[in-house]
N, C-alpha and C positions, 0 to 999 in steps of 0.2 A: 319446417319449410326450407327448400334446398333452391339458394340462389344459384344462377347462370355459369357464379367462379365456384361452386361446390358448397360456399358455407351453409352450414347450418344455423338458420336463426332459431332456437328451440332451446329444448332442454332434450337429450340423447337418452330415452330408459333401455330401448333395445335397439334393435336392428331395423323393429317393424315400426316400433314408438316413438315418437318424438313428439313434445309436449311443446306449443305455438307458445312463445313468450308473452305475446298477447293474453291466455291462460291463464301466466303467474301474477299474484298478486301480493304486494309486498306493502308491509308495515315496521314504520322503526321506533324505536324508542330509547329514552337514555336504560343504558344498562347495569344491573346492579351490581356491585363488585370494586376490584382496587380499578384502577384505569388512571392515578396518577392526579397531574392539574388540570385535563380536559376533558374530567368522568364525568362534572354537571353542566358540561358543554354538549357532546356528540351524540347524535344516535344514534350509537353502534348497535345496539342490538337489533337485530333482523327477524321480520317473522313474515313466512312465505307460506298463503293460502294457495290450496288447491281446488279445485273445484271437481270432483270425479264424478258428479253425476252429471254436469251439463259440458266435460268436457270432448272437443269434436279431436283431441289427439288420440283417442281411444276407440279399437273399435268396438262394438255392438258386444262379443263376446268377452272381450277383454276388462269393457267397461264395471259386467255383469258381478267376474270372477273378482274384481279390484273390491267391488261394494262390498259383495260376501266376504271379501276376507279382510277387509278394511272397518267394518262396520260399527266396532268398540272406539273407531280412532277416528271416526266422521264426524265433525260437528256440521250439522245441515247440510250435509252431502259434502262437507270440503273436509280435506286434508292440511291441518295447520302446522308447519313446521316451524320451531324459535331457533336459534341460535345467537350467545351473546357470550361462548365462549373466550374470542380473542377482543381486542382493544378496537379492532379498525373492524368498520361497518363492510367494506368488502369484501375481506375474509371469512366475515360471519353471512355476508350473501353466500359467499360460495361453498361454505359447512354446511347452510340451510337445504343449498341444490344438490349438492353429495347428499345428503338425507332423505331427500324428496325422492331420488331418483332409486336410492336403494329399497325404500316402504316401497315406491312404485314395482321394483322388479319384483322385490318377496313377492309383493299382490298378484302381478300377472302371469308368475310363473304357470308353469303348468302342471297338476296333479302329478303327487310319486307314484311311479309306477306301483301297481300293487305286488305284497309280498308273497310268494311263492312258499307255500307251507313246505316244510321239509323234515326228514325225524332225524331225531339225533342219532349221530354213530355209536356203535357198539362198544369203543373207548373210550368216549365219552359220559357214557354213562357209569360206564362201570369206573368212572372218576369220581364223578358224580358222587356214586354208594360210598366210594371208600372215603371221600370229605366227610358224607354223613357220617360216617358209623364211628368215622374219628374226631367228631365234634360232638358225638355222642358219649366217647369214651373220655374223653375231658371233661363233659359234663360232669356225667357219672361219678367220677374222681374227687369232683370237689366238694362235696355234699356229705356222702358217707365214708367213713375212717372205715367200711367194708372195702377189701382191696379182690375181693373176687369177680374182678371185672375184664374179661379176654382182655 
């Protein structure tokens, strides 16, 4: 969503996408790891649900192409990202939304163009034969103490 003075309240995937922060949904917990005299105090760690099948920053197509290619990484339609990399809880927010926003874009990319079959050049192959026949003749070499081998 694009206030009056430009900001964006969201999360930025693309150009067309911007995910309502209302959307994100966030859980902390203490984190495992060194973190010093305040590691059984804070809770740094950060974990930012997504919601991709009921969410309204997506459209109808995009939502579609997100699920299909998302679909190993949905738990009941959401996308869970952890981060509890660094010590402080708002740095691991903002590792959480770098992550969210990158799964986001792989997902909604748009298909690779398809590949153009094409045949191999004529020096190329004939590169080709002569690796063979020279990894043939190495072969050949090391097996039999017969040295009548081109």
């Amino acid at each position: 969503m694009r206030h009056a003075c430009g900001v964006v309240d969201g999360l930025i995937v693309s150009k067309s996408v911007v995910i309502p922060q209302a959307e994100l949904m966030w859980k902390f917990s203490r984190s495992s790891g060194p973190g010093g005299q305040s590691v059984n105090t804070t809770d740094s760690k950060a974990q930012l649900v997504f919601d991709v099948v009921n969410s309204r920053g997506l459209s109808e197509y995009l939502r579609a192409r997100a699920l299909i290619r998302l679909e190993s990484k949905l738990v009941d339609g959401c996308v869970v990202i952890s981060a509890s990399e660094q010590r402080s809880q708002l740095q691991n927010r903002r590792a959480a939304e770098q992550r969210l926003v990158e799964v986001l874009q792989e997902a909604t990319a748009p298909p690779p163009r398809a590949r153009r079959p094409t045949r191999p050049t004529k020096a190329s192959a004939e590169r080709r034969i002569k690796e063979k026949k020279g990894r043939g003749r190495t072969k050949a070499l090391r097996g039999s103490t017969n040295k009548d081998v081109e």
